[in-house]
C-alpha positions as CSV (number, residue, x, y, z in Angstrom):
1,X,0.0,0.0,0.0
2,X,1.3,3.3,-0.9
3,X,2.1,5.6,1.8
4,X,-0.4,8.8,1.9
5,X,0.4,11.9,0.1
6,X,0.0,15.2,2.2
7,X,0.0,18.8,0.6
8,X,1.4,21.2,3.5
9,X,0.8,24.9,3.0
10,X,2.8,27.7,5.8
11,X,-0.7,29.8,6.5
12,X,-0.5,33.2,6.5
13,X,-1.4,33.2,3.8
14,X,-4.1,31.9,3.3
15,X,-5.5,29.8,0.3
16,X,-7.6,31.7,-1.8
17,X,-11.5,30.1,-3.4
18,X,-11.8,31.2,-6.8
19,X,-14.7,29.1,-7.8
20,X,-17.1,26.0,-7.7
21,X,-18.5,23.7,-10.6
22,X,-20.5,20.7,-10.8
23,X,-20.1,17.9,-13.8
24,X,-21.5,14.4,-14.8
25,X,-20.0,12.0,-16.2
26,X,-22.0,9.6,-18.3
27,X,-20.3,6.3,-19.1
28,X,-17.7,6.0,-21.3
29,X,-16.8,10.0,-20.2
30,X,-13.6,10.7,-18.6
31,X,-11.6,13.7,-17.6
32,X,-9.6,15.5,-19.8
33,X,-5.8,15.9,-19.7
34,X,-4.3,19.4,-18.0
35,X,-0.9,20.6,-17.4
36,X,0.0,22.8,-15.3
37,X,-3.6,24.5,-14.5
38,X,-2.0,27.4,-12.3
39,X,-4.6,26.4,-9.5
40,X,-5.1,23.9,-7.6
41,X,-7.9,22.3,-8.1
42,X,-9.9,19.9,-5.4
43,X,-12.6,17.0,-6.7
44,X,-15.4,15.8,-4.1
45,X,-16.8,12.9,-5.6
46,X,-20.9,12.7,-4.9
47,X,-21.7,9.5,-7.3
48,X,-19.8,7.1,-9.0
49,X,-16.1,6.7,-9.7
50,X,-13.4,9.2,-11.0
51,X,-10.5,8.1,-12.2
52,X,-7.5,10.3,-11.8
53,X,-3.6,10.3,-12.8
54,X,-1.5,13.0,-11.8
55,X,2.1,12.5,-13.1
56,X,3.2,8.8,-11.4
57,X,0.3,8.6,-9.1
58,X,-2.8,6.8,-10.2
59,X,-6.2,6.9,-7.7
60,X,-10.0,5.7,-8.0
61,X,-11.9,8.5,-5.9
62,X,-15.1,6.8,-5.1
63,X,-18.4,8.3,-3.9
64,X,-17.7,10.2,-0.6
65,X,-13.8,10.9,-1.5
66,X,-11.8,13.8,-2.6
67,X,-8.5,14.5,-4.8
68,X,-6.6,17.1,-4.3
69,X,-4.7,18.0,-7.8
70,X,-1.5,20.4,-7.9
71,X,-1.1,23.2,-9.9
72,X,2.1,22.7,-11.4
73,X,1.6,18.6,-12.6
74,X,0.4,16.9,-15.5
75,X,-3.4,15.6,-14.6
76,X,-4.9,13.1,-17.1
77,X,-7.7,10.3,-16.6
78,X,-6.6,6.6,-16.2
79,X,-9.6,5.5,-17.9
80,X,-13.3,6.2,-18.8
81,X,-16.3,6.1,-16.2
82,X,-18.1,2.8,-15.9
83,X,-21.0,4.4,-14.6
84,X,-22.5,7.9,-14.2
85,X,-20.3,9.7,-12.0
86,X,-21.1,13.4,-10.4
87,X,-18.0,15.4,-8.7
88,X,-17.8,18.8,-7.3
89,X,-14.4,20.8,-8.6
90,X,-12.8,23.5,-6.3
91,X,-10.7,26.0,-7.9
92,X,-8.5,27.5,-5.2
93,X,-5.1,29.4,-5.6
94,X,-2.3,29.6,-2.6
95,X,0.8,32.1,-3.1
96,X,2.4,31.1,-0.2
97,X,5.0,28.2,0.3
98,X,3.8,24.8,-0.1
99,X,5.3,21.5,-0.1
100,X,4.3,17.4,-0.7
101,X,5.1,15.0,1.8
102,X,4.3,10.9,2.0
103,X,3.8,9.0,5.3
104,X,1.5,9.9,8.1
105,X,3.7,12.0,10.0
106,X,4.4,14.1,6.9
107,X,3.1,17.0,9.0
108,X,6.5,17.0,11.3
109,X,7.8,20.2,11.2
110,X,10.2,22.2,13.3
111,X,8.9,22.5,17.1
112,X,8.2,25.5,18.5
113,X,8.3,28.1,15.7
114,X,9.6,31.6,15.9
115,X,7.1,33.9,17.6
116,X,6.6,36.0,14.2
117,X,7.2,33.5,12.0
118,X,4.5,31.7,10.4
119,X,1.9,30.4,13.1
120,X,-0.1,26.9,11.4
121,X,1.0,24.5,8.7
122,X,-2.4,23.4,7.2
123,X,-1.7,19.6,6.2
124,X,-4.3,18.1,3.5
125,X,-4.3,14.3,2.2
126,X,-4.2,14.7,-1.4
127,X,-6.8,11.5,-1.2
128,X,-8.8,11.6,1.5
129,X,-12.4,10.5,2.8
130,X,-13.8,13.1,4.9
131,X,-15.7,11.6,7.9
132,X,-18.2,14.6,7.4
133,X,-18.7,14.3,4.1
134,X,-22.6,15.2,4.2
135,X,-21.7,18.7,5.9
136,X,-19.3,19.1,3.0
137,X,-21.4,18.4,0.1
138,X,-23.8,21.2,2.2
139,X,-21.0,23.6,1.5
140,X,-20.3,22.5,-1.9
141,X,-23.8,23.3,-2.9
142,X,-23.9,26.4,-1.0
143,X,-20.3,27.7,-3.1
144,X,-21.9,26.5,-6.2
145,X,-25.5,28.2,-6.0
146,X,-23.1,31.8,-5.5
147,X,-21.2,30.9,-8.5
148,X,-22.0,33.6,-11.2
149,X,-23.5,35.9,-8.8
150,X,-22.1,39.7,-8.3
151,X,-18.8,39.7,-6.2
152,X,-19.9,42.2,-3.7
153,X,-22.5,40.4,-2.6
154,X,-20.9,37.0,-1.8
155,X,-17.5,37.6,-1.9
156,X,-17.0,37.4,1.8
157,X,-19.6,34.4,2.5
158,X,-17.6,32.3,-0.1
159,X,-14.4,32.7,1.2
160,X,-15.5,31.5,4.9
161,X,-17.5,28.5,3.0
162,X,-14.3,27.7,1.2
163,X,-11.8,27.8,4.4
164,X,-14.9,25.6,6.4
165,X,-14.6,23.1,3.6
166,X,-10.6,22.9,3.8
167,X,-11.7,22.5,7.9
168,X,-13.1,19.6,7.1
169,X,-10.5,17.9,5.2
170,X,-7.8,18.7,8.0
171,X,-9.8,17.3,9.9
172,X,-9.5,13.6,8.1
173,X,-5.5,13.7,9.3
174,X,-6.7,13.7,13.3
175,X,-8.9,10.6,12.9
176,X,-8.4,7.1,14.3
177,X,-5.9,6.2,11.5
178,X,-3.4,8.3,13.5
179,X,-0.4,6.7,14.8
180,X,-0.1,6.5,18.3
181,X,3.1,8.2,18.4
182,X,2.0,11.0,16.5
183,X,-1.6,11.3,19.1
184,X,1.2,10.9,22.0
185,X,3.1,13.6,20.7
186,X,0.1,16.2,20.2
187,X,-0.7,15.0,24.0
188,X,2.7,16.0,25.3
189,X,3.0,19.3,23.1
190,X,-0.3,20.3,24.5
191,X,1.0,19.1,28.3
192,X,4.1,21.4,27.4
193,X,2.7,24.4,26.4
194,X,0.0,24.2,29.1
195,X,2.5,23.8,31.7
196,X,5.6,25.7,30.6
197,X,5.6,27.9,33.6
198,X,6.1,25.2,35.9
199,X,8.7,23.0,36.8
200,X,8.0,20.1,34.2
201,X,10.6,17.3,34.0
202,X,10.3,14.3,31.8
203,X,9.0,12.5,34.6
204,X,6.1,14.8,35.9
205,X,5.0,14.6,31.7
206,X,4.7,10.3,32.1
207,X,3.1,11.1,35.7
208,X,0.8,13.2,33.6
209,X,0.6,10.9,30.7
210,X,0.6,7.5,31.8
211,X,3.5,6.4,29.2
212,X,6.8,5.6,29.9
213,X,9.2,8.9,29.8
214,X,11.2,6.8,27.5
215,X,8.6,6.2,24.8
216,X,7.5,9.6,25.1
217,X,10.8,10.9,24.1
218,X,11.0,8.1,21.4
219,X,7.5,9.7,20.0
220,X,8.1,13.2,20.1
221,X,11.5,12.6,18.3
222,X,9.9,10.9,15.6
223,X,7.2,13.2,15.4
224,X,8.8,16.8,16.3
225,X,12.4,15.7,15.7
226,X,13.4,17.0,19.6
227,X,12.8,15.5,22.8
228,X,10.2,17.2,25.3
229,X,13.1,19.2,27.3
230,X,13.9,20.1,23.8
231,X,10.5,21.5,22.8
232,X,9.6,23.1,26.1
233,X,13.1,24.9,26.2
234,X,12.2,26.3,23.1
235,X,8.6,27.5,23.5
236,X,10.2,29.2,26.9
237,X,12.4,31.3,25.0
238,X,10.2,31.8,22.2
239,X,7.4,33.1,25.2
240,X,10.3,35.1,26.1
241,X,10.1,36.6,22.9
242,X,7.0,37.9,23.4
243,X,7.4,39.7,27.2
244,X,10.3,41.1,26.2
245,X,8.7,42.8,23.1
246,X,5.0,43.6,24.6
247,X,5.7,44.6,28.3
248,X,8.4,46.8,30.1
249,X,8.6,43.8,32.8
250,X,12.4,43.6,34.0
251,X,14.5,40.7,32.0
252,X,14.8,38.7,35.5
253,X,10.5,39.1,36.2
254,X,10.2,37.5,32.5
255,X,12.3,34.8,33.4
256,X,10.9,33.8,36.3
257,X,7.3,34.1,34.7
258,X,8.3,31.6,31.5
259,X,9.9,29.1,34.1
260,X,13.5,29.7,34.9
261,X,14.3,30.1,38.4
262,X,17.7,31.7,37.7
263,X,18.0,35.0,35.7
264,X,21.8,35.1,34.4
265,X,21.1,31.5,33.4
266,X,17.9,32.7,30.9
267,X,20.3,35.6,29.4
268,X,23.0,33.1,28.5
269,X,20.4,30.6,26.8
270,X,18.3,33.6,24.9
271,X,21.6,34.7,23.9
272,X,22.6,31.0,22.5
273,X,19.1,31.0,20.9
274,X,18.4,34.0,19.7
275,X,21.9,35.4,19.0
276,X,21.6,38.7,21.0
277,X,21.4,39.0,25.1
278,X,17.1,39.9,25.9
279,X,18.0,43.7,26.3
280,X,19.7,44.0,22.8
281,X,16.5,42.1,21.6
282,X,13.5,44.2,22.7
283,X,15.7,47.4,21.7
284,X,15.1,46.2,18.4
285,X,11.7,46.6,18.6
286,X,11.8,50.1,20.7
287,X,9.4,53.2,19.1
């Protein structure tokens, strides 16, 4: 079996809808061939069975699928419909940086990422079967009946029914087909962040976790590529970040209030991480 394909896209920005159609296939029908469309452009299958090449990759999206196609890749069919087959096409367009990645932990990404740097990676499966598929096919009509229509006066309502719809196939990648070292991971990153003001050792995280310390440094290294010292060392300083450029608080009260108990010992590691001592750092960012 083929490993899943995910398309990752660093939000902001965000994707942009441009548009909604509906076609039939009758039998004997089949898609035609594209290259490099510009757009990308997502299929929901409502009846039937499309099938789809793009480049290497060969799928049959049944009824209550979708297929997410590229922009910059050949897209041709493998072969006609054997029955009548209805799909919804999305036309959406993304100009920020986007990348494909197999497995199921294709989503890994650095840590803890900087505090002004991109906030969310949205991960999509290019082939996917959206638990919720009724609600989606609810918003698929609801962005086709406003196709056509004046701009103005659905402009905004399309573009909150579009990013609902991509909700809902993110939302496929959290279901029960996820790993457990990938759900133990999201566990202890949500542990970490909750708790980063305390005193958290890898033991108080399997006290809180009932795992193992050592399998939960074994998942979040597979998952986040750093162990949970690693990751909560990291969100400290990048909290640090944030004090240091929103309030006046004194560089030893900011320690203190992202969890270390000893202030010289916070300069030396924000210098380390950051390249600059704290002071230097929120002059940077003085009116």
């Amino acid at each position: 079996m083929d490993e899943p394909e995910y398309i990752l896209m660093e939000l902001p920005p965000l994707p942009y809808y441009i548009t909604t159609g509906l076609t039939t296939y009758k039998p004997g029908e089949q898609h035609p061939s594209r290259r490099n469309l510009g757009v990308f452009d997502l299929l929901w299958v409502v009846k039937g069975v499309l099938y789809m090449g793009e480049d290497e990759r060969q799928w049959e999206v049944t009824q209550g699928q979708t297929l997410l196609l590229l922009p910059d890749r050949f897209h041709y069919p493998v072969k006609p419909c054997a029955e009548e087959t209805i799909f919804y096409w999305v036309h959406f367009d993304f100009a920020g940086s986007w990348s494909q990645q197999s497995g199921r932990n294709a989503g890994a990404v650095s840590p803890v990422r900087q505090t002004w740097a991109n906030p969310y990676t949205l991960g999509v499966s290019q082939h996917a079967t959206p638990p919720e598929f009724a609600m989606a096919e609810s918003l698929l009509r609801q962005l086709h009946a406003s196709s056509g229509r004046p701009q103005p006066a659905v402009y905004w309502n399309e573009q909150q029914l579009f990013m609902e719809l991509l909700r809902l196939i993110e939302d496929t990648n959290a279901g029960s087909d996820a790993s457990p070292a990938l759900k133990l991971a999201e566990k202890t990153e949500a542990y970490l962040r909750q708790h980063y003001q305390t005193d958290v050792t890898n033991g108080s995280v399997a006290e809180a976790l009932h795992f193992h310390p050592n399998y939960i440094v074994r998942c979040m290294k597979e998952i986040y590529g750093c162990t949970p010292m690693e990751y909560l060392h990291e969100y400290r300083l990048e909290q640090a970040k944030l004090l240091l450029i929103k309030t006046e608080w004194p560089v030893a009260q900011i320690a203190e209030h992202v969890g270390f108990a000893n202030a010289p010992y916070f300069s030396n590691c924000f210098r380390q991480y950051a390249g600059t001592s704290p002071m230097r750092f929120r002059k940077q960012y003085a009116p």
